[in-house]
C-alpha positions as CSV (number, residue, x, y, z in Angstrom):
1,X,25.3,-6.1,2.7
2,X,27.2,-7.6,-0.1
3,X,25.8,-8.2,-3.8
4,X,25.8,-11.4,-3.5
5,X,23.8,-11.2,0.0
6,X,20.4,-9.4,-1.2
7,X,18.8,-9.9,2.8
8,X,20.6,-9.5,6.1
9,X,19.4,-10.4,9.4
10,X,20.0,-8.2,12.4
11,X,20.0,-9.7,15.8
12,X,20.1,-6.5,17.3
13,X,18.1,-3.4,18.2
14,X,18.9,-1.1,15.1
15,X,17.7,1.8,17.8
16,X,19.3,0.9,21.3
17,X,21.8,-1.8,20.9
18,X,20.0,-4.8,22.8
19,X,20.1,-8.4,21.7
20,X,16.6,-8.8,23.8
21,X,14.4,-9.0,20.5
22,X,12.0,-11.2,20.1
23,X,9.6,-12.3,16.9
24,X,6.3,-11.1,17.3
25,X,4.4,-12.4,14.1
26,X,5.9,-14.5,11.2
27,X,4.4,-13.8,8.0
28,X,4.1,-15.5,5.2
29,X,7.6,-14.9,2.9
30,X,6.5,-12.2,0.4
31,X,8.5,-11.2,-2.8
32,X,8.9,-7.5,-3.0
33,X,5.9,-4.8,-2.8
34,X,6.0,-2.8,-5.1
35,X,8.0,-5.2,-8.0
36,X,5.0,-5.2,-10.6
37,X,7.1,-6.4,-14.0
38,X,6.2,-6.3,-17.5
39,X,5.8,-9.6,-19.2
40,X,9.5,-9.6,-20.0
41,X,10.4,-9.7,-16.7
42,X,8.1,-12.8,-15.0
43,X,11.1,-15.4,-15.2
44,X,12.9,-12.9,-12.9
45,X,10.5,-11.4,-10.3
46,X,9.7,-15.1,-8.3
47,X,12.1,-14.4,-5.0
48,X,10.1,-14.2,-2.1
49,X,12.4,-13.6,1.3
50,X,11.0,-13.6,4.9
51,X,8.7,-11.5,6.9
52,X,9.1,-11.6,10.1
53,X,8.1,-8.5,12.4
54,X,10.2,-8.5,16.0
55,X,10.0,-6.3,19.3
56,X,13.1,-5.1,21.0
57,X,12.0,-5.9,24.9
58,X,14.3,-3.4,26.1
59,X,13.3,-0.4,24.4
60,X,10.0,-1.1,22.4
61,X,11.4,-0.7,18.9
62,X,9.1,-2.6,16.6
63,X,11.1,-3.9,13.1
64,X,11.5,-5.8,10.9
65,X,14.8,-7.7,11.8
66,X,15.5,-8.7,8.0
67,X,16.8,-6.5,5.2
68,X,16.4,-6.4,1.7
69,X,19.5,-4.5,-0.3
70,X,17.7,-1.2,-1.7
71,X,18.5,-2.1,-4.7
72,X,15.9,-4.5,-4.9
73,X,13.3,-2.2,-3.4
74,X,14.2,1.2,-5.1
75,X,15.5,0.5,-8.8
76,X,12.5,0.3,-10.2
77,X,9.9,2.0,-7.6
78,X,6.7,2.9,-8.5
79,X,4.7,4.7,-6.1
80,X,4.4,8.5,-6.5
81,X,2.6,10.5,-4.1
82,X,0.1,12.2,-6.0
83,X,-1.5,8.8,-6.2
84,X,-2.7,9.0,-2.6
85,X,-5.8,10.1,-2.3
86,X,-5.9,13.3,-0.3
87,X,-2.4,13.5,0.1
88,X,-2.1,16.5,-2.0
89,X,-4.7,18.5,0.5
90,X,-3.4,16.9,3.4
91,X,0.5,18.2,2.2
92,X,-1.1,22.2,2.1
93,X,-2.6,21.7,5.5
94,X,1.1,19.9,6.9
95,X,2.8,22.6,5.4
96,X,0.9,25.5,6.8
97,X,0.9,24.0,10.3
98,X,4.9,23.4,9.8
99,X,5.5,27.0,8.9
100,X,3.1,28.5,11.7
101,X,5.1,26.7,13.9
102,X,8.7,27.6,13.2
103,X,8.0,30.8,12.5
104,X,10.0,30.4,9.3
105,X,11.1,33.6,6.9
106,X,10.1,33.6,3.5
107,X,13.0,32.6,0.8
108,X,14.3,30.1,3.4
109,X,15.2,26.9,2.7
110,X,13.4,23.6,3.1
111,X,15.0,20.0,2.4
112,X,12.5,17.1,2.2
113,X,14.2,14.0,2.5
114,X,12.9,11.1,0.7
115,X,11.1,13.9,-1.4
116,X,9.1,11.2,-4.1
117,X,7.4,13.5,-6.6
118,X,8.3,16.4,-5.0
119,X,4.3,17.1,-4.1
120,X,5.3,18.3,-0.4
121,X,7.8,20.6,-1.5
122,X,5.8,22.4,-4.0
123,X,3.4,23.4,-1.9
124,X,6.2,24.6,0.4
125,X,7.5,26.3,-2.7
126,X,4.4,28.0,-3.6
127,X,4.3,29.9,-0.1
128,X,7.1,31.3,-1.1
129,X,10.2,28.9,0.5
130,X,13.0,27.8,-1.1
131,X,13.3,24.1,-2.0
132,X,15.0,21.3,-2.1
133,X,14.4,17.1,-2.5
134,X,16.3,14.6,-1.8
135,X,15.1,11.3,-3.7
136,X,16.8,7.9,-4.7
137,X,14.9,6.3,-6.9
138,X,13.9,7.1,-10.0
139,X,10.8,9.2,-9.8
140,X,13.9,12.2,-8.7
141,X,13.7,12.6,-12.8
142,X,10.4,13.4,-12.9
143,X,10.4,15.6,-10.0
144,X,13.0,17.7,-10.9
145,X,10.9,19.5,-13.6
146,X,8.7,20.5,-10.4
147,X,11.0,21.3,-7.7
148,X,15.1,21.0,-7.6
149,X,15.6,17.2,-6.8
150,X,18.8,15.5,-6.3
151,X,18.8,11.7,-7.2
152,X,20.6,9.8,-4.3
153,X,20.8,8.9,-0.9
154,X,21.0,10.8,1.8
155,X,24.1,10.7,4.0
156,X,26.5,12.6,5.7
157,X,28.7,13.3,2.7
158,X,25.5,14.8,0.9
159,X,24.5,16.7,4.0
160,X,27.9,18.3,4.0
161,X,27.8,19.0,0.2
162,X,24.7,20.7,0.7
163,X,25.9,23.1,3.8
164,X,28.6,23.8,1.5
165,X,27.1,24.9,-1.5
166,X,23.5,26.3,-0.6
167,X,24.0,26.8,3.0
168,X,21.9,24.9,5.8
169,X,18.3,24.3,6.1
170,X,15.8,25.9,8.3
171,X,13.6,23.2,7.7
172,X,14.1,19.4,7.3
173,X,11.5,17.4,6.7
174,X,11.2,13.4,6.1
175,X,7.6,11.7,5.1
176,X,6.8,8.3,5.2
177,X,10.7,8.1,5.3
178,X,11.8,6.8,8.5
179,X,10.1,3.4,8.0
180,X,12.5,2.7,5.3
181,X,15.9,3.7,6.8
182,X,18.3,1.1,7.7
183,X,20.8,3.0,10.0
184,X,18.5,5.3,11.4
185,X,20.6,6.8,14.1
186,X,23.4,7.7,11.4
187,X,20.7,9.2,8.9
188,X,18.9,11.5,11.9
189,X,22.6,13.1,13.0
190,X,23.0,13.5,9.4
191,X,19.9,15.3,9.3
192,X,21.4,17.2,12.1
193,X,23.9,18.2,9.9
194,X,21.8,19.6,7.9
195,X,19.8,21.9,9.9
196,X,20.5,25.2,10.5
197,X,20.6,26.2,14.6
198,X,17.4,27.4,15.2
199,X,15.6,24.6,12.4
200,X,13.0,22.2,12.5
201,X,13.1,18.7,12.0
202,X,9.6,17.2,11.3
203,X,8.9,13.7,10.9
204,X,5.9,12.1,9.6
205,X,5.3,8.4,9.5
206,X,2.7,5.8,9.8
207,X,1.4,5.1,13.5
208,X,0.9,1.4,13.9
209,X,-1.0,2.0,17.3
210,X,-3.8,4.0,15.3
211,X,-3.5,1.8,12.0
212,X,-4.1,-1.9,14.2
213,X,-7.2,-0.4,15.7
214,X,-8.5,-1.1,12.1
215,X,-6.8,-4.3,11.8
216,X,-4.6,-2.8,8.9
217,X,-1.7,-4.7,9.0
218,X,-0.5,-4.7,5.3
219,X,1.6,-1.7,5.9
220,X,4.1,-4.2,7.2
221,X,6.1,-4.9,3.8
222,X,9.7,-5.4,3.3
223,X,10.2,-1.8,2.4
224,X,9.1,-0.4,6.0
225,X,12.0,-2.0,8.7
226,X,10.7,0.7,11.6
227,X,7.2,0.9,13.0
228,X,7.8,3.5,15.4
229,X,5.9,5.1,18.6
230,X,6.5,7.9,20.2
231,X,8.5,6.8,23.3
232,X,11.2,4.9,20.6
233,X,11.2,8.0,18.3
234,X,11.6,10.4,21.1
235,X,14.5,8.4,22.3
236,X,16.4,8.1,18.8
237,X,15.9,12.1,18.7
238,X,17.2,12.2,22.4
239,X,20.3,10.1,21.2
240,X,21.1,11.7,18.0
241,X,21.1,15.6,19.7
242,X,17.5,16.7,19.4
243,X,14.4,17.3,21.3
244,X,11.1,16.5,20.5
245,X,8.3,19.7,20.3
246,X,5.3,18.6,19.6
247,X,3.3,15.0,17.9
248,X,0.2,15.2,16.4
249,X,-1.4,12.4,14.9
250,X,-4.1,12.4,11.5
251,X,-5.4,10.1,9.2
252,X,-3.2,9.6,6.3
253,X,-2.6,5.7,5.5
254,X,-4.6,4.7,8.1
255,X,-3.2,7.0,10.8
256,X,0.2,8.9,10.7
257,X,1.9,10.6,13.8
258,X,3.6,14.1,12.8
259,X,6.9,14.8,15.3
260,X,8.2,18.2,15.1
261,X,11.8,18.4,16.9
262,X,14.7,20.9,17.3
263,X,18.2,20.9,18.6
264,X,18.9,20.0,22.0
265,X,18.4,22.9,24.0
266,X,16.7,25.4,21.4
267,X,14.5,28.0,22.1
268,X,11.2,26.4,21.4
269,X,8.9,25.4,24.5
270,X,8.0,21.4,24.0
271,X,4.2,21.0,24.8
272,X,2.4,18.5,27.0
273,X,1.6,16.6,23.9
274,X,4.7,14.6,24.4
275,X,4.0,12.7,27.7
276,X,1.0,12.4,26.6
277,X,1.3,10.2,23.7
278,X,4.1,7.9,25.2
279,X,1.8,7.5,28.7
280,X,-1.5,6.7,26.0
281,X,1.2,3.9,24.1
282,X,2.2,2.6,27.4
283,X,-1.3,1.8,28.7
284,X,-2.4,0.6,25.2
285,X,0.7,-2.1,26.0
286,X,2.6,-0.9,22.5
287,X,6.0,-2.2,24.0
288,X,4.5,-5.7,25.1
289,X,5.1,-8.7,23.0
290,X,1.7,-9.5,24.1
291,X,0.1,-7.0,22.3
292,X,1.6,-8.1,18.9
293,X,0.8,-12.1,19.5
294,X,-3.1,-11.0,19.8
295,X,-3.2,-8.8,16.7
296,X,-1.5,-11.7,14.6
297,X,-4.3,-14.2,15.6
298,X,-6.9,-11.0,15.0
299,X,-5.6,-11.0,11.1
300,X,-5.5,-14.7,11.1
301,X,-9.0,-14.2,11.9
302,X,-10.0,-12.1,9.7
303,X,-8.2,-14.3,7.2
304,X,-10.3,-17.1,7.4
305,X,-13.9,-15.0,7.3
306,X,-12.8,-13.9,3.7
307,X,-11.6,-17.5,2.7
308,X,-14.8,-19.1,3.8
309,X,-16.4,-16.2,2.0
310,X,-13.8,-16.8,-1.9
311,X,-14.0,-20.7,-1.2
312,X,-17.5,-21.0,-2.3
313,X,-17.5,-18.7,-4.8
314,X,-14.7,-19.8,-6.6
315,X,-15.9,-23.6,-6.7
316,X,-19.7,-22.2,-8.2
317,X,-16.8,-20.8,-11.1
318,X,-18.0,-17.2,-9.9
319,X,-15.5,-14.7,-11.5
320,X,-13.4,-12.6,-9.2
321,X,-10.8,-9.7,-9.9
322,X,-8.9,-7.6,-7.0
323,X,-9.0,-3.6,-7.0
324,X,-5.6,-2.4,-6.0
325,X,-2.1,-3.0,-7.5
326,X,0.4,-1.0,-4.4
327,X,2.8,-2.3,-2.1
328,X,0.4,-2.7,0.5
329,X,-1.7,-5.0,-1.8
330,X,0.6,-7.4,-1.9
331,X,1.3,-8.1,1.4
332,X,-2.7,-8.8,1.8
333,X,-3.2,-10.9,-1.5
334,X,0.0,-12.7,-0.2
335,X,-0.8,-13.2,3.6
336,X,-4.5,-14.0,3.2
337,X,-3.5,-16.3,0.2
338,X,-5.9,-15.2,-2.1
339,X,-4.2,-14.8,-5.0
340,X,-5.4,-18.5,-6.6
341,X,-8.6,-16.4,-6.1
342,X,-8.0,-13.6,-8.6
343,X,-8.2,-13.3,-12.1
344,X,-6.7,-10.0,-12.7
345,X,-6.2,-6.8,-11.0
346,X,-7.6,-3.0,-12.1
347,X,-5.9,0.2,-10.7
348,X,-6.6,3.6,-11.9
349,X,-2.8,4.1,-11.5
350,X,-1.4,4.0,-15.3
351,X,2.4,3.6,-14.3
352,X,1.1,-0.3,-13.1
353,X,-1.4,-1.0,-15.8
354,X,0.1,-3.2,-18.6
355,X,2.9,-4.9,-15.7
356,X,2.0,-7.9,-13.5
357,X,1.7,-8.3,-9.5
358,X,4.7,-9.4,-7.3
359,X,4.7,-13.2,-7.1
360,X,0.8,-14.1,-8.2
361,X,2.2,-12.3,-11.9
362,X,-1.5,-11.6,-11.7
363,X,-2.0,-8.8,-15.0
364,X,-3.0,-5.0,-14.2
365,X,-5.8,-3.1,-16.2
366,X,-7.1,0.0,-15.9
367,X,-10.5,-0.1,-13.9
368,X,-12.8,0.0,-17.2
369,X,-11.8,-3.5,-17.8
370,X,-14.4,-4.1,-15.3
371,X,-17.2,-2.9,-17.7
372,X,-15.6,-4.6,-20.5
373,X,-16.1,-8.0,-18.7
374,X,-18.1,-7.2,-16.0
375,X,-17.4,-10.2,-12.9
376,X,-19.3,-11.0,-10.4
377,X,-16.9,-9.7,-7.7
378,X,-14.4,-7.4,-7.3
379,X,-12.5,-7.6,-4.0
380,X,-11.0,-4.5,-3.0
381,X,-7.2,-4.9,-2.3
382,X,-6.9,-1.3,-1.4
383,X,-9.7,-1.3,1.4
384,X,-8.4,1.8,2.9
385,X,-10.0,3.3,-0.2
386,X,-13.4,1.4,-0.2
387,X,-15.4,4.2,0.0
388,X,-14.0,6.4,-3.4
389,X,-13.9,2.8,-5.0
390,X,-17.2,1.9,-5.1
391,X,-18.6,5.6,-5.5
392,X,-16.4,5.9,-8.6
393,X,-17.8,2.9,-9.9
394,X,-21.3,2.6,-9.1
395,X,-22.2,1.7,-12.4
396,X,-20.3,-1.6,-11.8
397,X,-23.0,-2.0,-8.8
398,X,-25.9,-0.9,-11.0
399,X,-24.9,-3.0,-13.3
400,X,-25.4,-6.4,-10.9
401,X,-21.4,-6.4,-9.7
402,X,-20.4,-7.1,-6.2
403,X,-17.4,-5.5,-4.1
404,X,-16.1,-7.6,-1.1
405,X,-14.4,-5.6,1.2
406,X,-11.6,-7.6,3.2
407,X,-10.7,-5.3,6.4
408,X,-11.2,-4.4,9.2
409,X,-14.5,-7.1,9.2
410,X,-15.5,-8.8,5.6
411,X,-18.2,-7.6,3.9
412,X,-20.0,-7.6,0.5
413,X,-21.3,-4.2,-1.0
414,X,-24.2,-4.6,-3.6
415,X,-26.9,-2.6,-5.2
């Protein structure tokens, strides 16, 4: 992908090669997640390139067969992990299962690729592991003053840099990660590289067969080119020299699946938990184009309850503001069209408050701006999160406010 080509279009499987893939769902074109701009910036931030999710029919792989250079994804990225609500918890509990299942000395090392804020690895830290993260964009600064962080991509030369000078790893670990890797065969047999004989490889990323059982669908962004199952990630491992353990799934971002894999051949036993999974994703039809055509016409749905439900309000001149300024935000605002509909947007996040949403340019305030001006409704972007969103502001509700909650059904919370 050249400079001057910021989007490429792959016609084949990125995981097994075939030209048998097939568009599932066109969405709307969508200008980058997670580019919320200061006012400066506006005249700049108006691309918007497609969004098109496809099926390979050979092999199941779900993706996204367009990519955006990193560079317009990464430069300026925003999201940190200790903004997740529960995450932090959820990282203890992850890391404690990890280490009771590798059986993992003290003083070894870990490697978290795609390492963020380096949240993970200081709870690995803190039970006594040595650490290391692995982070391209610019939150690697930050992190570094928490746990050793190298700012860059991961890759084979790093890999070998790292063997070289700190040894290999008896642990390697990449969250929410493989979602947003472009050559994901090359990057896995680079992890490969990295881990030490008798490692662990654990890989922990959104589940779409849990997370469209509650219509969420706005995890598909431009950032995420892999939606993977089990059967598709168990057969990249296969191909790259690895075997998968053990998958587990849990709730984080609407449901997550954890894989824990080791070398080809290695000691470990791998559970029933395996066949079970891909069997359960067969029968649920998770390889089927089918499957995919029906969800797109369940969002489109969905869609329409919340327009007939804005319409109205906005012709009375009834004030509404959105709750929610993330990536995922802006695939809804953008695919149900509602940004028209908005007048601002409060997040408790203060890295986006002061900047302005991708493509709507819709401003960001902290969430007391909704006592300052109190509007009738707020809609609440960030649905996932409904429930700590209108506890932590229940004065809004006493106060005569309104939340409308888009997903999975439509729904208005008062008093």
């Amino acid at each position: 992908m050249s400079s001057d080509e910021p989007i490429r279009l792959d016609k084949s499987c990125r995981i097994c090669g075939s030209q048998k893939t097939k568009d599932v769902w066109e969405l709307k074109p969508t200008p980058p997640g997670d580019r919320f701009v200061p006012e400066s910036q506006l005249d700049s931030s108006k691309e918007k390139h497609p969004l098109i999710l496809a099926l390979c029919e050979a092999c199941g792989y779900l993706h996204l067969p367009h990519v955006l250079d990193p560079k317009l994804i990464y430069s300026d990225y925003l999201y940190e992990s200790k903004v997740t609500l529960g995450l932090r918890q959820h990282f203890k509990e992850y890391a404690e299962k990890v280490l009771s299942i590798s059986k993992t000395a003290k003083g070894s090392m870990v490697v978290d690729l795609g390492s963020n804020d380096g949240s993970l690895l200081e709870v690995f830290q803190n039970l006594g592991m040595t650490v290391l993260g692995i982070e391209p964009s610019v939150i690697a600064l930050k992190a570094n003053d928490i746990v050793p962080t190298i700012r860059d991509y991961f890759n084979e030369e790093l890999a070998k840099n790292i063997v070289k000078n700190q040894g290999k790893a008896a642990i390697v670990t990449a969250n929410y990660m493989y979602a947003n890797i472009d050559d994901v065969k090359q990057f896995t047999r680079d992890a490969k590289e990295l881990l030490d004989e008798d490692g662990i490889f654990v890989i922990q990323t959104g589940y779409h067969p849990e997370q469209m059982k509650i219509f969420m669908f706005d995890y598909i962004y431009h950032e995420h080119i892999a939606y993977f199952t089990v059967k598709v990630l168990s057969r990249l491992l296969q191909d790259c020299g690895f075997e998968l353990l053990h998958v587990e799934t849990n709730p984080m971002k609407g449901g997550s699946v954890r894989a824990i894999a080791q070398h080809a051949g290695g000691q470990r036993k791998i559970d029933q938990s395996v066949d079970a999974f891909i069997q359960n994703e067969e029968a649920a039809g998770m390889h089927k184009c089918e499957t995919y055509f029906r969800f797109a016409e369940d969002i489109n749905d969905r869609k329409i309850a919340l327009l007939e439900l804005l319409n109205p309000l906005k012709s009375e001149n009834k004030r509404i503001v959105g709750y929610g300024a993330s990536i995922s935000t802006t695939t809804l605002a953008h695919q149900f069209e509602i940004g028209g509909h908005l007048e601002y947007i409060v997040d408790d996040n203060p890295i986006k408050q002061g900047l302005y949403s991708p493509g709507y340019h819709l401003p960001v305030y902290a969430s007391g701006k909704l006592y300052e001006d109190m509007p009738e409704y707020v809609v609440i972007l960030a649905w996932q999160y409904q429930d700590a969103i209108i506890e932590r502001n229940r004065e809004y509700l006493d106060r005569g406010g309104a939340f409308i909650v888009p997903l999975p059904d439509t729904k208005i919370v008062k008093k």
